[in-house]
N, C-alpha and C positions, 0 to 999 in steps of 0.2 A: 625243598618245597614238597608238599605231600601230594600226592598222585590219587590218595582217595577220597573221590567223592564226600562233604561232609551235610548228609541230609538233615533233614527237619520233620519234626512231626509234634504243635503244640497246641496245648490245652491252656488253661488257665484259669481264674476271675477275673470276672470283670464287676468296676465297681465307681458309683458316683459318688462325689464330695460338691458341698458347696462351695462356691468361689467366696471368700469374705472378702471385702471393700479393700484391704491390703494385697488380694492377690492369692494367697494362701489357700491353703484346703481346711474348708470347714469342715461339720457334722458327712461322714459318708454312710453308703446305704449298699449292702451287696446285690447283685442283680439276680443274683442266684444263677443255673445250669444256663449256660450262652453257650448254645451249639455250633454259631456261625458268629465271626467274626474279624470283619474285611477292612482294610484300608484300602482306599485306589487316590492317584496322585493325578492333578490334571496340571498342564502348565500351557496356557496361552501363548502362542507367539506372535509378532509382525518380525516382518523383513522388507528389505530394500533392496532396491537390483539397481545395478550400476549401469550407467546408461552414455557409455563412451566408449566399449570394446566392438556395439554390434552386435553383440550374441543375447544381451539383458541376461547377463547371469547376476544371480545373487550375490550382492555384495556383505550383508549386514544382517544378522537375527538376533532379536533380542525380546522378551519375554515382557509381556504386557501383563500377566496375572499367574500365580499360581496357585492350587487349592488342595487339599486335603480332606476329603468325605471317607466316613464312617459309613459301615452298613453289618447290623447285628440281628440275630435273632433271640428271642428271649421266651424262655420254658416258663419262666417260673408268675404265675396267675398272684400278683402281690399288689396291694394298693398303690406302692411306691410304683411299681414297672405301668400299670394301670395308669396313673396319674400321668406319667412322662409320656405315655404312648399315646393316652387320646387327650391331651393337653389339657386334660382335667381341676378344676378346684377343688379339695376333698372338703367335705362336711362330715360332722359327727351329727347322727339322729339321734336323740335322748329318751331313754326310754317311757313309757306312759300310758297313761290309760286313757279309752276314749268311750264315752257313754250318750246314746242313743242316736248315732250316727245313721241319718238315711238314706236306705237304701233306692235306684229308681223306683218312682210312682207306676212305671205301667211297666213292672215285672211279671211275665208268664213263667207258667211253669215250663221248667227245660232251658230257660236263661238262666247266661252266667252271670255274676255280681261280683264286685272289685270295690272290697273295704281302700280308705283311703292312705293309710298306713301297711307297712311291709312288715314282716318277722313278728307274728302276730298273732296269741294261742287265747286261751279262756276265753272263748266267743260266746256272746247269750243275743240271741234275736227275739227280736217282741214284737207282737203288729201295733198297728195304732186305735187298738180298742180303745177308746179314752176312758172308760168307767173303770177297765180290769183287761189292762194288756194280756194276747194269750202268747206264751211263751212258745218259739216254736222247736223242734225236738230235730236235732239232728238225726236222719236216717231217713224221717218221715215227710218231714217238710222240707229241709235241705239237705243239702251233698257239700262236707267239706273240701274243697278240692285242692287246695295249696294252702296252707298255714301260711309258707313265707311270703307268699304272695298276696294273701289277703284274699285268694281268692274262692269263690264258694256257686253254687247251681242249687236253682228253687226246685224243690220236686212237687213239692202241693200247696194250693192257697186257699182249701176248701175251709169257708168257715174263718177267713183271716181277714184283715181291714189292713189296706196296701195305704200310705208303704210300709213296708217294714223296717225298723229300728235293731240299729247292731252295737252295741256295747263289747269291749274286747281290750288285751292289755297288747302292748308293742314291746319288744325287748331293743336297747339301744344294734345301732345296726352304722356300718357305714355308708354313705353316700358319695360319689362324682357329677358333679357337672360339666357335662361334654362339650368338648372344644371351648372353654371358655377362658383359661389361662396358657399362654407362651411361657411353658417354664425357663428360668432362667437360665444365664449360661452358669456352666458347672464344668468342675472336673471329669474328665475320663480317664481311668486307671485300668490297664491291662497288668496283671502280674502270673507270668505264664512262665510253664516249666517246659521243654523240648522234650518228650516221651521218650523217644532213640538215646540220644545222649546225656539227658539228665540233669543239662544247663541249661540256666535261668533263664528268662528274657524280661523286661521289663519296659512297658508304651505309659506315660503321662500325657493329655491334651489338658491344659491348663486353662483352657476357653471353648469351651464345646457348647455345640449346641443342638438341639434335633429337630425332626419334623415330624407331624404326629405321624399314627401306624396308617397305611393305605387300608388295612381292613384287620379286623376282629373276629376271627370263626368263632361264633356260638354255638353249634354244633356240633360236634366233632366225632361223628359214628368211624373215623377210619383214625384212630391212635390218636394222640394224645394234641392238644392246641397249642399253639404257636402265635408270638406277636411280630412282625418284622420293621426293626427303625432303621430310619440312616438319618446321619449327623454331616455335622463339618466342624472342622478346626479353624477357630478365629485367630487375629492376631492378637498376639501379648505382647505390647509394649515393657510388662516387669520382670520379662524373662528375654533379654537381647540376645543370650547363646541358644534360647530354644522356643523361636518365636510361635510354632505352629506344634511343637510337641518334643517330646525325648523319647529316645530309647536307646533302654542301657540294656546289654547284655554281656550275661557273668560266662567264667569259663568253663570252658567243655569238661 
């Protein structure tokens, strides 16, 4: 029997598949850089105390529940990890053009304005002369101030007939709507190498499921943003030797 210590130190991917209706793993999707990534084990108990010695000592424990929750963190800023984390619907926007969209009627100058479309270039503004629209001139009359965001600041309305009218093309773009889908249960697959030794390791959860992220930094003036999920392991009835998950690991 070996007397040394045999450490650990692992890395890995980690990666989602669909569950198809057989059980199996569908279409997967890699998570990309997962910096953090924890299993913890809970197991409920009751017990019974015997009640003929005088002392009520415990006679009997036996296990009412036990669970298996996930807890991961995720680098990688991808529609897939997006989708999962703020339980998202995805939409594709199509790209198009939009002509004489208007602007608020009691815009001053030094107000911002917010086109109704995102990702969003060839801007033409025009007031509502009705005889002979006057075109208005980026620099002088307006400040572009975000393309992707559609969004832009009046600087002068001298000589102009409010509101003004914006014409503009949109390039296709993706969309999420927030918290509006429970994604399904799915695979989790860990396939990790031990850094020290060089052996394999390998986690399957055949029934997983997550909760959306507690929060989303959008900002991130100190290094680089982070999303954090935690899951749990369901039961699999089509897998009776490994009702809550496997793991296999290869040799040293």
């Amino acid at each position: 029997m070996s007397t040394v210590t045999k450490y650990y130190s692992l890395q890995g991917r980690v990666s989602f598949f669909t569950r198809l209706p057989n059980g199996k793993k569908g279409v997967g999707v890699w998570a990309q850089n997962v910096p953090k990534f924890d299993l913890s084990f809970e197991v409920n108990e009751e017990s019974t105390k015997e009640s003929h010695s005088g002392q009520r000592l415990k006679d009997l424990v036996f296990e009412i529940e036990k669970a298996m929750k996930t807890a991961f963190t995720l680098n990688g800023f991808t529609l897939d990890n997006l989708a999962r984390g703020l339980w998202a619907s995805r939409y594709t926007v199509a790209s198009g053009t939009v002509s004489g969209e208007p602007l608020p009627a009691d815009l001053a100058v030094g107000d911002y304005f917010a086109l109704e479309k995102q990702n969003t270039s060839d801007w033409s503004l025009v007031d509502s002369t009705v005889s002979a629209a006057v075109p208005l001139v980026e620099g002088t009359h307006y400040a572009l101030v975000s393309a992707f965001a559609g969004h832009g600041q009046l600087l002068n309305v001298t000589g102009l007939t409010l509101p003004i009218l914006a014409s503009y093309s949109n390039a296709a773009s993706n969309a999420l709507s927030l918290l509006s889908m429970r994604p399904d249960d799915h695979w989790l697959v860990f396939d990790g190498i031990d850094t020290i030794s060089k052996a394999r390791a390998y986690l399957e959860i055949s029934r997983h499921t997550s909760k959306p992220t507690g929060s989303l930094p959008l900002i991130n003036n100190e290094g680089k943003g982070s999303m954090d999920l935690e899951g749990e392991a369901l039961y699999d009835g089509a897998a009776p030797d490994f009702p809550l998950g496997k793991f296999v690991l290869g040799a040293a």
